[in-house]
N, C-alpha and C positions, 0 to 999 in steps of 0.2 A: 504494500500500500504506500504510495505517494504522500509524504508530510502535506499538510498545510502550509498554505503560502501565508505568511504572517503578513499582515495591511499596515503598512508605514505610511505615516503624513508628515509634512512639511510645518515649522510653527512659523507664523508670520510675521513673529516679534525674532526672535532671534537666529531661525535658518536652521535648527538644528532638525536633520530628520529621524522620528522616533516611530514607534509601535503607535498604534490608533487609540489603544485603549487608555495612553499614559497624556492625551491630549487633552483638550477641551473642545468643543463645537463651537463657534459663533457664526451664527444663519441669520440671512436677508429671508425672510416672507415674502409673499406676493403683495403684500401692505408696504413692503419696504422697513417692517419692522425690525430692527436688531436688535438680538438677544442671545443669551448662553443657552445652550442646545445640552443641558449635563448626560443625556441620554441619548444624542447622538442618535436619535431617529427624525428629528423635525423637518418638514419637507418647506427645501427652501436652499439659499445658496450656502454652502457654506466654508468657512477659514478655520484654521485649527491653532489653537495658543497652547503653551505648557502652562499649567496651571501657575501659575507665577505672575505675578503682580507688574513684575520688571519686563515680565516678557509683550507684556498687556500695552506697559509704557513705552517701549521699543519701537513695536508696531505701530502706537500713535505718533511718536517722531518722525518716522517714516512714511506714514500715512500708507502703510499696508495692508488695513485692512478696510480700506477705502476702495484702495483697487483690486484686492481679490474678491469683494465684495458687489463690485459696481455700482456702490453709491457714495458720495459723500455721507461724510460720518459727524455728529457736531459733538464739540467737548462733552454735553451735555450727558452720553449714549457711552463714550468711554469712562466718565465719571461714574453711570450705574453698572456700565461693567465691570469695574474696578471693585466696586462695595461687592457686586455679584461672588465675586471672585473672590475676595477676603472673608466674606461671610460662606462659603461654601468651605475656603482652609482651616475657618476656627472647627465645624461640624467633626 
């Protein structure tokens, strides 16, 4: 029997490529809504972050998940993701 191919994603703050499971989701809706995806089913576009705070801030420096997203993104939307993301590392 043939292993499993293990599913590697790209993080958009810091480049590094890992396992899918060790990432985060953030998905554009058909609303243009941006949000954390923690379950990684939500249908819609999505970017992958390491759970990390820095790696969150990185990508907004860069404004990458702007474009793997194709939308503009406003501080506003990385500030709840930020709290999203701090509040889901205390759990």
């Amino acid at each position: 029997m043939k292993p499993r191919k293990i599913p590697m994603r790209t993080c958009v703050g810091c480049g590094e490529q890992k396992m899918k499971k060790e990432l985060i989701r953030v998905v554009k809706n058909n609303e243009d809504q941006v949000f954390i995806d923690f379950v990684g089913k939500a249908n819609g576009r999505g970017a992958y972050l390491c759970p990390d705070p820095e790696c969150l801030r990185k990508a907004e420096k860069r404004d990458a998940l702007s474009r793997s997203l194709g939308i503009r993104i406003d501080k506003a939307v990385y500030s709840e993701l930020e709290r999203q993301l701090e509040e889901k590392q205390k759990k």
